[in-house]
C-alpha positions as CSV (number, residue, x, y, z in Angstrom):
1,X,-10.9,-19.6,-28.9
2,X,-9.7,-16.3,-27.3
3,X,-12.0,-14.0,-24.9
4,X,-12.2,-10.9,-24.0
5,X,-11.0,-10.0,-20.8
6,X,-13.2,-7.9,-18.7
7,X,-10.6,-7.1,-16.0
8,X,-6.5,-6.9,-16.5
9,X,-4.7,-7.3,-12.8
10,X,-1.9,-6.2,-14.2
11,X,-2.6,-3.5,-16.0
12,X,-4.8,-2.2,-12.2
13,X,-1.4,-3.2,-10.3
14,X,0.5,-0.6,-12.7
15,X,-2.7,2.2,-12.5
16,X,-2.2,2.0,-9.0
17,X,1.5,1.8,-8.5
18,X,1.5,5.1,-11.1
19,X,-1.2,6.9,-8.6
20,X,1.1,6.5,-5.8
21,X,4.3,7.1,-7.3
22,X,2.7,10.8,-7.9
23,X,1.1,11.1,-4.5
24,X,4.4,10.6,-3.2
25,X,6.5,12.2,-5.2
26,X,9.0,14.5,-3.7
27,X,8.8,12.9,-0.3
28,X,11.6,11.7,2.0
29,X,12.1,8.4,2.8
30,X,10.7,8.9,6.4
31,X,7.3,10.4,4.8
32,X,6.7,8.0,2.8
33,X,6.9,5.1,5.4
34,X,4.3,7.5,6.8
35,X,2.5,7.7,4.1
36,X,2.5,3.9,3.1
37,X,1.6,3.2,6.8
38,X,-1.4,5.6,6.5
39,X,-3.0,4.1,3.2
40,X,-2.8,0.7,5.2
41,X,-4.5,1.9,8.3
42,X,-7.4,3.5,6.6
43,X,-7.9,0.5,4.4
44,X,-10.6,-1.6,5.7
45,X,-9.0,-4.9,4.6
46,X,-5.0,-4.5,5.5
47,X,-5.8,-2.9,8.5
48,X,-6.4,-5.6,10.6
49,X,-3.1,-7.1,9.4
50,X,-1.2,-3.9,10.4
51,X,-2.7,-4.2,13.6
52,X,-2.0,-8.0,14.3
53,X,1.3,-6.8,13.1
54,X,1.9,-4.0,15.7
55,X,0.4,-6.1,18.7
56,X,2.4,-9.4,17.7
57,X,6.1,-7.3,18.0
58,X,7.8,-9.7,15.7
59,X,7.6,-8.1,12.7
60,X,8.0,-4.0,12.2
61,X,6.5,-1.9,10.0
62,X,8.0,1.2,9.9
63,X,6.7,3.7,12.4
64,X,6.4,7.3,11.4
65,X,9.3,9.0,13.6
């Protein structure tokens, strides 16, 4: 018996990588650290990771210059 999925992972995963790819295209390496660093502070979820990150000093995101 095969169902129907209702929701595809994958196929979100690519949506959104495709979404970002074109909000950052054209932008330097340095901006888009920025930018990637920016879309995980405003997130409600990995934000709390970012900051455990940045408070913990072992591990480094990169830090807009």
């Amino acid at each position: 018996m095969k169902f129907e999925k209702e929701f595809d992972c994958v196929q979100m995963k690519w949506a959104i990588q495709k979404q970002i790819a074109k909000e950052s295209k054209g932008m330097t390496e340095a901006e888009k650290w920025a930018f990637y660093r920016n879309k995980i502070k405003n997130n409600p979820i990995l934000s709390k990771f970012l900051k455990d990150m940045d408070a913990s000093g072992t591990q480094e995101f990169r830090k807009a210059a």
